[in-house]
C-alpha positions as CSV (number, residue, x, y, z in Angstrom):
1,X,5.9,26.6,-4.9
2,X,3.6,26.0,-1.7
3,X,5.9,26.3,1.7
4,X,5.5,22.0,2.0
5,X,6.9,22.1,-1.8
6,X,3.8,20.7,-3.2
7,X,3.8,23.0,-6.5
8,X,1.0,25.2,-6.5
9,X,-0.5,23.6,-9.4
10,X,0.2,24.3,-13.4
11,X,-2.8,24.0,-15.8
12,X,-5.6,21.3,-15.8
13,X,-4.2,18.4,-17.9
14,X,-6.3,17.0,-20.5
15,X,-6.2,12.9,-21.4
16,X,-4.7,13.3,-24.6
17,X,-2.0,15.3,-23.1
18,X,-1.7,12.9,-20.5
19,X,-1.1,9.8,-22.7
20,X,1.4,12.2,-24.9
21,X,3.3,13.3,-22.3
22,X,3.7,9.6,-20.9
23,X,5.1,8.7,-24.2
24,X,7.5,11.3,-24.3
25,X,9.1,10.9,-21.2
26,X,9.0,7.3,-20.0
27,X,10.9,5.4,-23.0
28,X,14.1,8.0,-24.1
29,X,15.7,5.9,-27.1
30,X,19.4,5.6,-27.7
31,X,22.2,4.4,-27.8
32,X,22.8,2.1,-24.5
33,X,25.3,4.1,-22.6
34,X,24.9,4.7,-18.8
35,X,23.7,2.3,-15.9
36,X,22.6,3.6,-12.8
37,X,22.0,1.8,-9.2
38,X,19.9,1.9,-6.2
39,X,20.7,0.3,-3.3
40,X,18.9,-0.3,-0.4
41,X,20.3,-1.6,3.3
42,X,18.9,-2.6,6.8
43,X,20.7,-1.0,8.9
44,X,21.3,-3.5,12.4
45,X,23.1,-3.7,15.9
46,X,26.4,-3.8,14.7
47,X,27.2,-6.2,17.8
48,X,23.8,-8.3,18.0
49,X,21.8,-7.6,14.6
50,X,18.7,-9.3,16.9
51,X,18.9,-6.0,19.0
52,X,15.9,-3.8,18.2
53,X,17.5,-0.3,17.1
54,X,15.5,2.1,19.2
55,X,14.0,5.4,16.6
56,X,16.2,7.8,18.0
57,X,19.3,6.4,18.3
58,X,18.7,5.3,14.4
59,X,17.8,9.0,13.7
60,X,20.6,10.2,15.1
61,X,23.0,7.8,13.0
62,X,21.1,8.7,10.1
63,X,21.8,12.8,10.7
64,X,25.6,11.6,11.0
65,X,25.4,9.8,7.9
66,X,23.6,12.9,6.1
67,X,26.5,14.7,7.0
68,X,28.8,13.2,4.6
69,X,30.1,14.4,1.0
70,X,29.2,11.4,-0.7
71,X,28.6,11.3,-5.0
72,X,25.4,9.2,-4.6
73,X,22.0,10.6,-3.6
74,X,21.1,9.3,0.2
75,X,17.4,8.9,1.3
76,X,16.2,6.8,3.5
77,X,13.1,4.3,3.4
78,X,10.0,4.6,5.7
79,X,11.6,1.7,8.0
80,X,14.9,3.7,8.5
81,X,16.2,1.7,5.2
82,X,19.3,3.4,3.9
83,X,19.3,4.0,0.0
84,X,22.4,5.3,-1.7
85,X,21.1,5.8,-5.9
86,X,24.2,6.9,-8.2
87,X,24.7,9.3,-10.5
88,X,24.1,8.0,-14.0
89,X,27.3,6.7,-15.1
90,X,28.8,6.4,-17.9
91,X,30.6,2.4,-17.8
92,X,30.1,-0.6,-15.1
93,X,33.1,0.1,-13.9
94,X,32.3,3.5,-13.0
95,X,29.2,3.1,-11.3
96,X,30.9,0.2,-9.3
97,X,33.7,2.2,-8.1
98,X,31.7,5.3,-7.3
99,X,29.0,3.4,-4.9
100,X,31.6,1.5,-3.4
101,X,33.4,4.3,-2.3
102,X,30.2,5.9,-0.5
103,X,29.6,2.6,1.1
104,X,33.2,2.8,2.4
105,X,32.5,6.1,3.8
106,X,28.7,5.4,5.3
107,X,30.0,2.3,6.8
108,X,32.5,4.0,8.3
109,X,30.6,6.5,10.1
110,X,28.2,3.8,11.4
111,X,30.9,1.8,13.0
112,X,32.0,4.2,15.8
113,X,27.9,4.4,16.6
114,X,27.9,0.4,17.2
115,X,25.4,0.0,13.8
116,X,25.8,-1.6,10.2
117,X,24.2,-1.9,7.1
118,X,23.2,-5.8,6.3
119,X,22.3,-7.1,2.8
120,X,18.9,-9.1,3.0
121,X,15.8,-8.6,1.3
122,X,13.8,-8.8,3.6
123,X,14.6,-8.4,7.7
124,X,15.1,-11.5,9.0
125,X,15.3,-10.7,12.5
126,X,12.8,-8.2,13.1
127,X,8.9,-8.1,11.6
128,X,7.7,-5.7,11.7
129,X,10.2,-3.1,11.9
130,X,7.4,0.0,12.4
131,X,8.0,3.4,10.1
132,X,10.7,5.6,11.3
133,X,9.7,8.5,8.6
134,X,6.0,10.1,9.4
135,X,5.5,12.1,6.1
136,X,2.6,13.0,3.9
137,X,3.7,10.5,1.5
138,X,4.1,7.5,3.8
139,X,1.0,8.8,5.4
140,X,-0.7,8.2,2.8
141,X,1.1,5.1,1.0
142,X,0.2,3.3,4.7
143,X,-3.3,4.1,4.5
144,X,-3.6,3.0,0.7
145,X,-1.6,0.0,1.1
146,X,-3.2,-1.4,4.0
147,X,-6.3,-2.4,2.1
148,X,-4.8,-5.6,0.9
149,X,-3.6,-6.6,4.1
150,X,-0.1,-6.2,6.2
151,X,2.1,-6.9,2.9
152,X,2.2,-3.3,2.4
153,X,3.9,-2.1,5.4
154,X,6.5,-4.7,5.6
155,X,7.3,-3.5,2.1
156,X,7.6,-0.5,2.9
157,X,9.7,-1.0,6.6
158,X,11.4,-4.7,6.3
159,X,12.7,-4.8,2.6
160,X,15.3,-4.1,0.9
161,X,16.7,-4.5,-2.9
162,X,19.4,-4.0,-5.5
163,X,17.7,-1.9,-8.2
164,X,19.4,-1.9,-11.7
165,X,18.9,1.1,-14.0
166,X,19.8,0.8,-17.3
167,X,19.2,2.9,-20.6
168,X,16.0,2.3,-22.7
169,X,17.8,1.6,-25.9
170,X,17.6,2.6,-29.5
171,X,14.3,3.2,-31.2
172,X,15.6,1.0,-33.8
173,X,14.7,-3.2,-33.5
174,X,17.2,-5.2,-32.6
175,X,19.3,-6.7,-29.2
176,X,19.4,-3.2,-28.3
177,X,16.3,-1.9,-29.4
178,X,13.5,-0.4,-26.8
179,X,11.0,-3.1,-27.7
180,X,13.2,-5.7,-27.4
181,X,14.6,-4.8,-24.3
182,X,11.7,-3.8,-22.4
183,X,10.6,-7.7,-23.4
184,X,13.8,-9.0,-22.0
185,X,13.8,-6.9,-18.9
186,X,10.7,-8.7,-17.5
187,X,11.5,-12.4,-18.8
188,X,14.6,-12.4,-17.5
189,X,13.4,-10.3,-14.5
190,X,12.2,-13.6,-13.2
191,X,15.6,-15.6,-13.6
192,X,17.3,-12.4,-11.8
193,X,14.9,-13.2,-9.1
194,X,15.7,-16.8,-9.0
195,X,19.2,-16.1,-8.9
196,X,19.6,-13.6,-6.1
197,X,17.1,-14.5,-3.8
198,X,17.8,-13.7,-0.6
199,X,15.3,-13.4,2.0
200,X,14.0,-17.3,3.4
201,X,13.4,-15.6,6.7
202,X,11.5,-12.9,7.9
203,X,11.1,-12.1,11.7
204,X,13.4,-15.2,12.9
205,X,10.4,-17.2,10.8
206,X,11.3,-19.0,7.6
207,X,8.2,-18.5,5.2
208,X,8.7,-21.0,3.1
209,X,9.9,-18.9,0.1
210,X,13.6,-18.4,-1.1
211,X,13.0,-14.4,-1.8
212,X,10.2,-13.2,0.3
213,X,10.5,-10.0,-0.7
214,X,9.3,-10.9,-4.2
215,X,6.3,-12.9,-2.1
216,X,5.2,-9.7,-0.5
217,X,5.1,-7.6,-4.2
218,X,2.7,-10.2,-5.3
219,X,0.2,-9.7,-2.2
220,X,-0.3,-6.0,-2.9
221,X,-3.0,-4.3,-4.6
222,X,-2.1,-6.0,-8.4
223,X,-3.0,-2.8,-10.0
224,X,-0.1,-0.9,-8.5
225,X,2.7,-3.5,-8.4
226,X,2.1,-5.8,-11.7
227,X,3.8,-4.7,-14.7
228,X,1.8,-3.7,-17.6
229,X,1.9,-6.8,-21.1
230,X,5.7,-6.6,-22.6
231,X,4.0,-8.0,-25.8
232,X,2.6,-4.8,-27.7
233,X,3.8,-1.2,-27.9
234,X,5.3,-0.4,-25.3
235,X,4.8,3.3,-25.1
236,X,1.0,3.1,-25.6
237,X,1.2,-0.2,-22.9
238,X,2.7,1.7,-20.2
239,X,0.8,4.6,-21.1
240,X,-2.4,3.1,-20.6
241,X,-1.7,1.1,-17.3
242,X,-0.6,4.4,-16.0
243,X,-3.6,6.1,-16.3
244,X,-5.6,2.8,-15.2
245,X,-4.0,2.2,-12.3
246,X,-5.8,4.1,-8.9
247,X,-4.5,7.1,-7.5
248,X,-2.6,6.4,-4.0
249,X,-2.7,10.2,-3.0
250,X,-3.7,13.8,-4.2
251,X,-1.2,16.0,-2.3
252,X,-2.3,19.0,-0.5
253,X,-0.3,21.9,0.4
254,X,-1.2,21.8,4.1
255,X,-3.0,18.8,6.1
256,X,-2.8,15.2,5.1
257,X,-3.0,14.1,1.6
258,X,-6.2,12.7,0.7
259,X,-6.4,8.9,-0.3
260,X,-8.8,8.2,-2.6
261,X,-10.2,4.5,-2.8
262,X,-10.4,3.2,-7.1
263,X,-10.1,6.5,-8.6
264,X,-7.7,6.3,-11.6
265,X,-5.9,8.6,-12.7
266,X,-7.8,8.6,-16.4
267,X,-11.2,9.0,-13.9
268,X,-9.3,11.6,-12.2
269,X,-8.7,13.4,-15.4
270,X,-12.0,13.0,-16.9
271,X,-13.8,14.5,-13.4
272,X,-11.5,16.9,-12.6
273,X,-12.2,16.1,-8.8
274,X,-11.3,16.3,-6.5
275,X,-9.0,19.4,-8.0
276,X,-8.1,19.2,-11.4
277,X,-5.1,16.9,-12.1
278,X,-2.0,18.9,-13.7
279,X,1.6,17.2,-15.0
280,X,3.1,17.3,-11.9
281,X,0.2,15.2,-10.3
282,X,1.1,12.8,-13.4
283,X,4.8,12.8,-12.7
284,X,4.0,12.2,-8.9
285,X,1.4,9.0,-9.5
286,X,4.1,7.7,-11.7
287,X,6.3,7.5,-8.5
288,X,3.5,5.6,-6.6
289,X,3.0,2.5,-9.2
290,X,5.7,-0.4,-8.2
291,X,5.8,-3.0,-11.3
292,X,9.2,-5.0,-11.2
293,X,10.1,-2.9,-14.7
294,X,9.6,0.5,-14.2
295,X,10.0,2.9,-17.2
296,X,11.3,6.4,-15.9
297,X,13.1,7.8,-19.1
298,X,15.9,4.4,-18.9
299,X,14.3,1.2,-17.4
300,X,14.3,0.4,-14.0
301,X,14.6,-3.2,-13.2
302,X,13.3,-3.7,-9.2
303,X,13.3,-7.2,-8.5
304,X,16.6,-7.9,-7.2
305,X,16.8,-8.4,-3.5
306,X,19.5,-6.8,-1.3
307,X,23.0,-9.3,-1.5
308,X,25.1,-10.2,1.7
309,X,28.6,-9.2,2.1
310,X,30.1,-5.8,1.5
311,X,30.4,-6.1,-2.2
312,X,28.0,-8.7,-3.1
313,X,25.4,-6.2,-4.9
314,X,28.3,-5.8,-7.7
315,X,27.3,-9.5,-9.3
316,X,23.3,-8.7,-10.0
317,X,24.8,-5.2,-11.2
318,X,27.5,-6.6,-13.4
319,X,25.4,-9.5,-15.3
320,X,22.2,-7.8,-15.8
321,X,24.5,-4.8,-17.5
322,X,26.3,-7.0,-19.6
323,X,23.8,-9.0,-21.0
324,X,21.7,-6.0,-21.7
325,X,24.1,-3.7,-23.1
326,X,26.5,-5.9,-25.1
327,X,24.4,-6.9,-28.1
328,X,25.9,-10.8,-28.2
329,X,25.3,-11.7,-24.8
330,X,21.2,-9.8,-25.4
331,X,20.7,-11.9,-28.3
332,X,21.9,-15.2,-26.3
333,X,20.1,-14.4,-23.3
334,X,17.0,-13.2,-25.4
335,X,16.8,-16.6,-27.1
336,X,17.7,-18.5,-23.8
337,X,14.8,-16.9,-21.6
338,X,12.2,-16.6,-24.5
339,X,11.0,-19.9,-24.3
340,X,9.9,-18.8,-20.3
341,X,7.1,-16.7,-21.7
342,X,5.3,-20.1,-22.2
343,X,6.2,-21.3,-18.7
344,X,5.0,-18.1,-17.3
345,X,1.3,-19.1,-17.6
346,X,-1.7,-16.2,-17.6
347,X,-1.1,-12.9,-16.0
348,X,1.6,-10.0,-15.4
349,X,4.5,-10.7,-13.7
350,X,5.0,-10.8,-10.7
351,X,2.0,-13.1,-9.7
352,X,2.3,-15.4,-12.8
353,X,3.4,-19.1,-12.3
354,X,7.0,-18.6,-13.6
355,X,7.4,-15.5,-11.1
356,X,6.3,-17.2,-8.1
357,X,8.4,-20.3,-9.0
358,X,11.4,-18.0,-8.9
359,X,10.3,-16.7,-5.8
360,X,9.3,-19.8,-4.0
361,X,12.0,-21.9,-5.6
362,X,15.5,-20.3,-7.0
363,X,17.0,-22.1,-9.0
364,X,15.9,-25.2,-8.2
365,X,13.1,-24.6,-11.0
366,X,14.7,-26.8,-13.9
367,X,13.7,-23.9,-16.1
368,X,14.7,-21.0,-14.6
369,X,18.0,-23.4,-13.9
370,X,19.1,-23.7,-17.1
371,X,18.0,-20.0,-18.2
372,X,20.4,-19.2,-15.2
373,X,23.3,-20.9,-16.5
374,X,22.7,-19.5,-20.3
375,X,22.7,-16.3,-19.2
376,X,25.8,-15.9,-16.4
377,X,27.7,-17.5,-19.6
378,X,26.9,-15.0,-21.6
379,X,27.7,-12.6,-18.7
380,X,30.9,-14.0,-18.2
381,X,31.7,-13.8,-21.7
382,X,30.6,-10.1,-22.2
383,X,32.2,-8.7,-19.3
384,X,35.6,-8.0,-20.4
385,X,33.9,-6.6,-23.8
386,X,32.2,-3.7,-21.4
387,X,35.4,-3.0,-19.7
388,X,34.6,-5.0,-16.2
389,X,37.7,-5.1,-14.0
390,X,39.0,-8.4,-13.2
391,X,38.0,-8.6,-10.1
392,X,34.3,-8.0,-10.8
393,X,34.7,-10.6,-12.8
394,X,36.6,-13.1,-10.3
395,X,33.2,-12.1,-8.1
396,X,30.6,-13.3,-11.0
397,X,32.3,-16.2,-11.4
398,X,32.7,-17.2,-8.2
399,X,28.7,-16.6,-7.8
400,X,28.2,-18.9,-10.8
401,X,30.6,-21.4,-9.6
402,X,28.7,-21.2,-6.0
403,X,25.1,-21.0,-6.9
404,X,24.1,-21.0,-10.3
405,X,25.9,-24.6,-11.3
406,X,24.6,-26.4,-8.7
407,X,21.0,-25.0,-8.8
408,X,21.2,-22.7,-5.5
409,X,21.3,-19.1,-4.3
410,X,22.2,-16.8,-1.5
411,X,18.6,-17.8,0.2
412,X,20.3,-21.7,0.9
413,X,22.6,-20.4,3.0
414,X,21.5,-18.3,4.9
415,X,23.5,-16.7,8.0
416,X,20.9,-16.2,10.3
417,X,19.5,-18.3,13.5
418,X,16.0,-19.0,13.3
419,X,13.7,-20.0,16.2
């Protein structure tokens, strides 16, 4: 291991090893058993969210917050973003109660500094925010990104999300097979987005969309943020838009990481230039490709903006959990959102028709209206069946009572002043 930690390099990797080793390590079958969550936060004035929060003062809040014995994994995002990602747990219940304990204890050493963590998708006060980390990744995701326009770097300083990690499922078909739920994850990916939008304003500007977050994913290079067809194998799918997608970076051990403009990884591997590629540089490009369903080992669903109020990130959590992982409420929700496939017109998700209409619309889309309902139903009805507490169930239900009936979300009412 280099002094940077950029491993030194292991053997050259050969195609065929490449596509092997992506099959092996992105879809690990079983039964469904632990869910796992990342969550993302701006962190604002606690007196005046409008108030810029100068670098330094947000540096030093983040060192106090580094400080604390917490059970989740803390990073932070290249806009100062604070991400707590939990240990994979083994019920709903627990991965609730585990989170909301580190949030108790991160907001708690905030509030004495004057800050706070606020649940939007996207800033709506400040645009852009400007990167707070300067590191040979960001380096070089900034420089990559910026290719298709300024989309990138609010991405990567102005947004924030609810991400939902859940386990493959069992090789076998079924509700809970990994076919079947690698299908569902991205056609009801676009009803989740629908649902929980949350981010109509961006810089004190409404844009005219209900998630804006979800506006800025489909403005990025398409080969790095569209998800791969959910209709064919998926192993041999994912393993093939992997090595077909470009190559952001190729770390060095000292200097900046070179950025490389259309080389794919395949090309990469073929050329062996400009070093040869090994598994680690596999692993690594993996971590630089953004579809809304990301295989790592379980699925990882992205697409989910951040939610407002201290707890509000529990509903997305709790209904996309139980409808994946009770086998009822998947085969209700799998024939509910089927039909969408049709609706979703030519092309990967996110830049299809029925993605953008969840993005631009909510619920007010018929479509994804009545998907909604069918499926927060179904979530309603499985909850107690995956041990949900009764008050995570009080909170899904008020959500569907709130928004879902009536054809709304989060992104109607928004609590910010707009000039």
């Amino acid at each position: 291991m280099s002094p940077s930690g950029i491993p030194r390099g292991g053997p050259p990797l050969t195609e065929g090893e490449a596509e092997d080793l992506l099959r092996c390590i992105c879809f690990k079958t079983g039964p469904p058993r632990t869910v796992g969550v990342e969550l993302e936060w701006l962190v604002h004035e606690l007196r005046d969210p409008r108030l810029p929060v100068r670098p330094q003062r947000l540096a030093a809040a983040l060192d106090t917050v580094r400080a604390l014995p917490l059970v989740s994994a803390l990073t932070f995002e290249p806009g100062g973003q604070l991400e707590l990602s939990s240990r994979p747990a083994g019920s709903l219940m627990e991965c609730l109660d585990s989170l909301a304990a580190d949030l108790t204890a991160v907001r708690a050493a905030l509030g004495p500094l004057g800050l706070t963590l606020s649940g939007y998708g996207v800033d709506p006060w400040h645009a852009p925010r400007g990167r707070v980390l300067h590191e040979p990744r960001y380096d070089a995701m900034e420089i990559a990104l910026d290719r298709t326009g300024p989309a990138g770097r609010a991405m990567m300083c102005d947004s924030a999300s609810v991400q939902i990690c859940l386990d493959a499922g069992l090789e076998e078909p079924g509700p809970l097979g990994y076919h079947r739920r690698w299908q569902l994850a991205h056609l009801l990916g676009a009803v989740l987005v629908a649902a929980f939008a949350n981010s109509p304003v961006h810089g004190g500007r409404r844009t005219g969309w209900r998630s804006t977050r979800q506006a800025l994913w489909t403005d990025l290079d398409p080969r790095r943020a569209l998800a791969p067809s959910s209709d064919g194998e998926p192993r041999a799918e994912w393993a093939a838009h992997v090595l077909d997608t470009p190559v952001m970076c190729v770390r060095a051990e000292e200097g900046p990481w070179a950025v490389p403009e259309g080389l794919t990884f395949r090309e990469w591997l073929r050329t062996g230039l400009p070093r040869p590629a090994d598994a680690d540089d596999l692993r690594y490009h993996m971590t630089t490709l953004f579809p809304p369903v990301r295989p790592r080992g379980h699925l990882e669903l992205r697409m989910v903006d951040a939610q407002p109020g201290r707890d509000g990130w529990m509903v997305p959590v709790a209904v996309t959990t139980a409808v994946f992982d009770d086998p009822e409420a998947a085969e209700t929700v799998y024939r509910a959102v089927k039909p969408l496939a049709e609706q979703a017109g030519p092309g990967p998700a996110p830049r299809n028709p029925l993605w953008r209409a969840a993005a631009r619309d909510g619920l007010a889309d018929p479509e994804l209206h009545a998907a909604a309902q069918v499926v927060f139903f179904a979530a309603l009805d499985a909850l107690p069946r995956i041990g949900a507490s009764e008050e995570v169930r009080r909170m899904v239900a008020a959500f569907h009572e709130r928004y879902v009936i009536p054809g709304s979300c989060p992104a109607d009412n928004p609590q910010v002043v707009t000039s």
